[in-house]
C-alpha positions as CSV (number, residue, x, y, z in Angstrom):
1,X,-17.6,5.2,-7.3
2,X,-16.8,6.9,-3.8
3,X,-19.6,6.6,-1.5
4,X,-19.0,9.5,0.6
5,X,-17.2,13.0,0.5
6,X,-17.2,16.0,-1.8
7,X,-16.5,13.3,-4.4
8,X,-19.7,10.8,-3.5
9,X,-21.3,9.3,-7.2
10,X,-18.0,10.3,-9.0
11,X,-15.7,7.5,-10.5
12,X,-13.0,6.4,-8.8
13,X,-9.9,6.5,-10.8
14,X,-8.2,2.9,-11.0
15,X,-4.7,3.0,-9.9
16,X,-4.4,6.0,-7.9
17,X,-3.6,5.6,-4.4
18,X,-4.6,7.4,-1.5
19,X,-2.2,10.0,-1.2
20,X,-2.7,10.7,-5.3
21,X,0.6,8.1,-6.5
22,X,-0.1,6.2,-9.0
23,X,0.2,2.9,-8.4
24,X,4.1,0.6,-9.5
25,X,6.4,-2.1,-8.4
26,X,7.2,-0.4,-5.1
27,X,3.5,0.6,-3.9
28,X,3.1,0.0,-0.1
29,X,-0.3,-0.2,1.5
30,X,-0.3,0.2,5.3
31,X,-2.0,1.8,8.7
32,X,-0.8,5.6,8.1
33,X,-1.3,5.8,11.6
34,X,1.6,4.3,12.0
35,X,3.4,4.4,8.9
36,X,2.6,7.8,7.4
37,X,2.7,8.5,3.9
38,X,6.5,8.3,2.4
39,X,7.6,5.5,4.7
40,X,10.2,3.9,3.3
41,X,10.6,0.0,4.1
42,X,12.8,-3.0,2.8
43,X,10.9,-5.9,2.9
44,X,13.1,-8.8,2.2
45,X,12.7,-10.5,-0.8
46,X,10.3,-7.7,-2.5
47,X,12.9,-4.9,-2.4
48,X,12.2,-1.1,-1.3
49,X,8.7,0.6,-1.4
50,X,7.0,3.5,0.1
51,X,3.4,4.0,1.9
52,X,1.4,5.2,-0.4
53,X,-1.7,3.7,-0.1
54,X,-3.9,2.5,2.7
55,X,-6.6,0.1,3.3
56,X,-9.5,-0.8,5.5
57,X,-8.1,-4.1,6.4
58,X,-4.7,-2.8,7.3
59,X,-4.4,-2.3,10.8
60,X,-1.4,-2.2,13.0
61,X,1.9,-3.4,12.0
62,X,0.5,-5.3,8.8
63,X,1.6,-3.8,5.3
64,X,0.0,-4.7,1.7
65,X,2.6,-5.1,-1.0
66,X,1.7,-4.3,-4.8
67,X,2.3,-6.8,-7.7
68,X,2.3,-6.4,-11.2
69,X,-0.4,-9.2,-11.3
70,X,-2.8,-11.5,-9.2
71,X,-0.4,-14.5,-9.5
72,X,3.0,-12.8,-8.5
73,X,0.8,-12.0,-5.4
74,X,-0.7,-15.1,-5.2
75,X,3.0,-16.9,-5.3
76,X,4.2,-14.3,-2.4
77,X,1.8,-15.0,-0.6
78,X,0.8,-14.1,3.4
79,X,4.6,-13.7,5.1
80,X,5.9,-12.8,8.4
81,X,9.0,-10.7,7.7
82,X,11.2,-8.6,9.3
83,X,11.4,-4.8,8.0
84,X,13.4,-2.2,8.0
85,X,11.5,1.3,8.3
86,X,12.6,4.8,7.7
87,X,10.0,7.4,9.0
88,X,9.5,10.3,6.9
C-alpha cells in the first residue's frame, strides 16, 4: 500500500520499480542522486544493469543488485567491487 501521495491506501504493484520498469536480471537499485535513472554499470561478476530503482537504505556510492531469487542473493552476498559507470 503507499502510505503517502496521490496514491496513499492504493496497492502497490509488486515488481515495478521506481521509475515504472519492471523488475529483471539487470535491475539496479541505487541513490538517484547520484546515479540517475538509466545509469548503466558493470558490476563484475553480475554483468550489466541499469538504475532503475531506488531505495531508502541506499545512500551514496552503495548500489542494490536484483536476483532471480533470495538464495542467488544470499550466495552473492555484501561485496566491495569496482564499477564501471556510464551517466545517462
Amino acid at each position: 500500500m503507499y502510505s503517502y501521495g496521490p496514491q496513499k491506501g492504493q496497492r502497490k504493484e509488486v515488481g515495478i520499480t521506481a521509475s515504472g520498469a519492471r523488475v529483471r536480471p539487470g535491475t539496479i537499485a541505487a541513490d538517484t542522486r547520484l546515479f540517475p535513472f538509466g545509469t548503466i554499470m558493470y558490476v563484475p561478476g553480475y554483468g550489466y544493469g541499469i538504475v532503475e530503482d531506488r531505495g531508502g537504505a541506499i545512500r551514496g556510492h552503495k548500489i542494490d543488485l536484483y536476483f532471480r531469487t533470495h538464495q542467488q542473493a544470499l550466495e552473492w552476498g555484501r561485496q566491495h567491487k569496482q564499477v564501471r559507470v556510464w551517466l545517462p
